[in-house]
N, C-alpha and C positions, 0 to 999 in steps of 0.2 A: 569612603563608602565601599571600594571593589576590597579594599583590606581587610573590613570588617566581614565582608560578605564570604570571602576567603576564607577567611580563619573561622566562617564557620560552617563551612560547606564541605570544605577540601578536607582529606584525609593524608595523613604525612605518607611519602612515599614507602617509608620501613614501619615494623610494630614499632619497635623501641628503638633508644638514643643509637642506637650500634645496628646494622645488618647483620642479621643471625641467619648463619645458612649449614642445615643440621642432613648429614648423611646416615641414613640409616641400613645398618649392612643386615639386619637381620636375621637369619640364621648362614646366612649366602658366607661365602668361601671368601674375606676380604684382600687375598693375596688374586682374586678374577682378575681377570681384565676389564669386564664391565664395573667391578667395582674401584680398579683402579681408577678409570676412567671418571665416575663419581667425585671419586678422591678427591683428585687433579683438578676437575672443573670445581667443587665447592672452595679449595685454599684457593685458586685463579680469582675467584668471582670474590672471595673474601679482601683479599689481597687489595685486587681492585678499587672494591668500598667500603674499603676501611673498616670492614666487620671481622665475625667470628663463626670460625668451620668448625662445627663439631660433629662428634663423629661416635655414633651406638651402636650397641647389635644386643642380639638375644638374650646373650651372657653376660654383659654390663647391667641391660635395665631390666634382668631376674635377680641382680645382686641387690639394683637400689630398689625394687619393689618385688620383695620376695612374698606379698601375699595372695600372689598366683593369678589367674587371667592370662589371657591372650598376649600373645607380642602384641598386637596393635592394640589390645587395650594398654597396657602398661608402656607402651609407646606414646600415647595420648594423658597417658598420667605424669610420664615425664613431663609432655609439654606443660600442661595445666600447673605443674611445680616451677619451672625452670621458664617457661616463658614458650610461647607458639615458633613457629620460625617462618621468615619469610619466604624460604625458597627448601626445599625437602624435597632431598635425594633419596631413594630406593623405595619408594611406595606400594607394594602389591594391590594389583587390582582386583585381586579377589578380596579383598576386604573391604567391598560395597561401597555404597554412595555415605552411606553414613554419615560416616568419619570424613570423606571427603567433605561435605558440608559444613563439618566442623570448625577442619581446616581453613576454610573460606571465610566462614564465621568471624572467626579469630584471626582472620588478617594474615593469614596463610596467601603469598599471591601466586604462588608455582609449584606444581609438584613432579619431579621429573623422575621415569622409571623406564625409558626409551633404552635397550640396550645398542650400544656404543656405534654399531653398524650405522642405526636408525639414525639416533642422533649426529652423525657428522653428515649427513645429507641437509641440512640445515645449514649449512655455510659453503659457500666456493670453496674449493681445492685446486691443487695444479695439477691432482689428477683425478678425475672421476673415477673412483675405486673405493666400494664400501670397506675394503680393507685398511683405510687411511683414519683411525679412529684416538680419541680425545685419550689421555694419558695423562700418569701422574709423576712424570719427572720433567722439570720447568730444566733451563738452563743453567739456572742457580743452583740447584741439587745437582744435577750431571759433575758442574764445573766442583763443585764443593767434593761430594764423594769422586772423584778423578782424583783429586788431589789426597787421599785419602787411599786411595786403589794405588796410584804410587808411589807411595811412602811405604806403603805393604812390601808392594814385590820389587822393591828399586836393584835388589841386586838380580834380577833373573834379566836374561837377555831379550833385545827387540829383534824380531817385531813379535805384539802379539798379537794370536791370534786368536778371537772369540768364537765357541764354537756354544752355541744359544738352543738348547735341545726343546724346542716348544712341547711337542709331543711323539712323533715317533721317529727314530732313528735307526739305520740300517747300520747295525754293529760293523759287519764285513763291508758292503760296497762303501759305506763314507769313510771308513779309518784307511780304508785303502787308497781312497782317492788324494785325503789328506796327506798321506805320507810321503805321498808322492811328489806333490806339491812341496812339502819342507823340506826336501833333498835340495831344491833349490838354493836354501837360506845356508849361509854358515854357522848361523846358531838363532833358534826361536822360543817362542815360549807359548804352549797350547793351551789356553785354559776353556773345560768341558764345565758348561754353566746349564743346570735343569731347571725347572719348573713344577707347577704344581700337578701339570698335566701328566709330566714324563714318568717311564717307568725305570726304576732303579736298577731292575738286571740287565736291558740294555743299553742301559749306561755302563754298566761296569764291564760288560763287553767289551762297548765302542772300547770305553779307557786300555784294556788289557790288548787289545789288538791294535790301538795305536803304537802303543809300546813297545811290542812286539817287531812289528813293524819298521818300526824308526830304525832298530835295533838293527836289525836284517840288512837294514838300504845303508847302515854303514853311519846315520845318525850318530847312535849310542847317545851317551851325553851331551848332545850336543842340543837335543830336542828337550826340553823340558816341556812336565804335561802337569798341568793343575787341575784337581775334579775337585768340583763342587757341586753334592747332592743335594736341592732344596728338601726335598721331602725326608732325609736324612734328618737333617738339620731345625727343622719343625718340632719332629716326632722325639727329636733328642731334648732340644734346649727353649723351645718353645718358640714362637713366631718371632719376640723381641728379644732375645735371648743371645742374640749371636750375630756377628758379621756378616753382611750379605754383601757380596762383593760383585752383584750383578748391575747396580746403575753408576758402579765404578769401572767397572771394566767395559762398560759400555763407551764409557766416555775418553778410557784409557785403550783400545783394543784398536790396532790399525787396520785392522781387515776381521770382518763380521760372520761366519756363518750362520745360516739360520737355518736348523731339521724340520719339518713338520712346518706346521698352518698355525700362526697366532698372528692376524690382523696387529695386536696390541704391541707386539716383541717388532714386527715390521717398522709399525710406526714409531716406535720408541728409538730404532737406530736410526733411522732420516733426521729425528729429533738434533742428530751428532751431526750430520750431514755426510754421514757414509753411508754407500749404499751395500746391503747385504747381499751375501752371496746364499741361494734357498737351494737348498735339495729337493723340495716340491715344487720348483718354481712355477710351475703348471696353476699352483693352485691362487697364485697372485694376478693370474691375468694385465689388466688395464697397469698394473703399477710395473709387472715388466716391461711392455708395450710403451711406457713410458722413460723407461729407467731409471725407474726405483728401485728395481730390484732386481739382481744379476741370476744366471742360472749357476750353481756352483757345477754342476757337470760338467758345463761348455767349457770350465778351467781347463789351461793346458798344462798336463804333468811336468812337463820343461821349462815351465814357468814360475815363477812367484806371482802370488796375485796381485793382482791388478785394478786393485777396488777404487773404484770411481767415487767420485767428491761432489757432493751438492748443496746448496742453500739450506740451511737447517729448514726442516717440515717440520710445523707443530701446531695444528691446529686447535689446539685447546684453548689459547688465549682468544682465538675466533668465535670458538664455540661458546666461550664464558661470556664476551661480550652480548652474543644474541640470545642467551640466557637471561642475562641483563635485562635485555629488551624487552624480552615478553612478561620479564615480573614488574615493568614498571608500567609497560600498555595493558595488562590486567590490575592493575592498583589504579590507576587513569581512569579506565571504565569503571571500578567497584565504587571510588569517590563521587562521581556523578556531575563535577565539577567544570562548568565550559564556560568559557571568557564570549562578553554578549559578543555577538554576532559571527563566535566560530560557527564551524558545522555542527548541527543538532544531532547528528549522528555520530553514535560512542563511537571513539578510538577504534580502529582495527585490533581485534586482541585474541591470539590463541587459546587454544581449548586452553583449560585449566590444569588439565594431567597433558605434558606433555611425552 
């Protein structure tokens, strides 16, 4: 009788035979950190439950439905073609209740548009720091492209050292302070890794006046400097186009710097379990205060650095799981389903956009 009663009461936990869990990057800049973030959490939660991440934007679904309308209509006509999805990543909230009802409708149970700060407030950390946010390189990918980062550069010498330019970078006071530092070593290898943020002529500063530099202090060959301009390399050969040797060298790099404020590039090196040395350190607060994050000024020039070691941080898989969560305690309540004499009172379940 209670199986019968089931089977026609209850609503299965996913739309279809598979968890489909659909990111939609929109017209948004997919190299973000919020959209990495997205990424990272949709393969996590996919991985997970043995479902399927996919992944749109603007320019994909104007190819497959070129007869014009809105992203979010032709967003909603992919679904309608292709199937709804259970958990939907990037949703703008300017596009009204509508379509959110649709989504409901159709067995949508989560829609997540939280940027990344917001979102890792939602699970413990070891450090209370909005800067400790969800990301899209797992240990699998680290360890895969590492191994791939050193086959690259296997003849250049150790140690190296990752200098990560989030956003601004002081051409003269950081190449100076670095060079100072590699007088230490009897032979290093520098590689200048940018972003989407960064800007290219002070990049080519920094590089020029590291060189320079190296040269001066008696270096010469002995410092080896690799640059690598993302935006270079975009505008050249296109986003998939080419070698990106930044979640390699992340995992290959024995000492970290980090220019500028990027929550995302923070957490991405804990992810390794080294801790980075920030030129802004100011701006990390609480994960200093913790040590997670080193000041690269307090370096002493008579030294080589000294980068500290910690338990790999990566709270993505935290966050995937309570993602988890809230799309099955909203599937719970949308079924209506209670075994006699639970509580009459729906599941606990979050808003619906989270």
């Amino acid at each position: 009788m209670l199986k019968g009663l089931f089977t026609r009461t209850a609503k299965p936990v996913f739309i279809g035979p598979k968890p489909r869990i659909v990111v939609d990057f929109g017209h948004d800049d997919p190299s973000r950190g919020d959209m990495h973030g997205f990424a990272g959490l949709a393969r996590r939660i996919a991985h997970k439950l043995g479902g399927d991440a996919v992944f749109v934007d603007a320019e994909s679904l104007a190819l497959a439905h070129p007869d014009g309308g809105s992203h979010q209509e032709r967003l909603m006509a992919f679904f309608e073609k292709s199937g709804y999805p259970d958990i939907l990543f990037g949703w703008s909230r300017e596009s009204g209740n509508a379509p959110l009802a649709r989504l409901r409708q159709n067995g949508t149970g989560l829609v997540v548009n939280s940027v990344n700060e917001k979102l890792s407030t939602h699970v413990p950390r070891v450090c209370d720091s909005p800067h400790m946010v969800a990301h899209h390189l797992s240990a699998d990918i680290l360890r895969f492209e590492g191994e791939k980062f050193a086959r690259e550069y296997d003849e250049l010498p150790r140690p190296f050292i990752a200098v990560l330019v989030a956003d601004c970078i002081e051409p003269e006071a950081d190449s100076q302070r670095l060079a100072e530092i590699c007088r230490n070593y009897e032979e290093a290898t520098v590689f200048v890794c940018t972003s989407r943020r960064s800007w290219s002529d002070f990049y080519e500063m920094f590089l020029e006046n590291l060189k320079s530099r190296a040269a001066e202090s008696g270096m010469g060959e002995r410092l080896h400097v690799v640059g690598y301009d993302f935006q270079f390399h975009q505008e050249s050969y296109g986003p998939n186009a080419h070698y990106k040797m930044y979640p390699g060298l992340l995992d290959q790099a024995d000492h970290v710097i980090l220019t500028g404020y990027s929550g995302s590039i923070a957490s991405e090196v804990l992810a390794t379990g080294k801790v980075p040395f920030a030129t802004k350190h100011e701006w990390y607060g609480q994960m200093v205060a913790d040590g997670l994050v080193a000041s690269f000024e307090a370096c002493s020039p008579d030294k080589p650095f000294q980068t500290a070691r910690v338990t790999p941080i990566d709270i993505t898989a935290d966050l995937a799981d309570y993602i988890i969560g809230c799309h099955r305690r909203n599937r719970e309540a949308a079924s209506g389903w209670r075994l006699p004499g639970a509580a009459r009172k729906a599941a606990a379940s979050p808003d619906f956009v989270l």
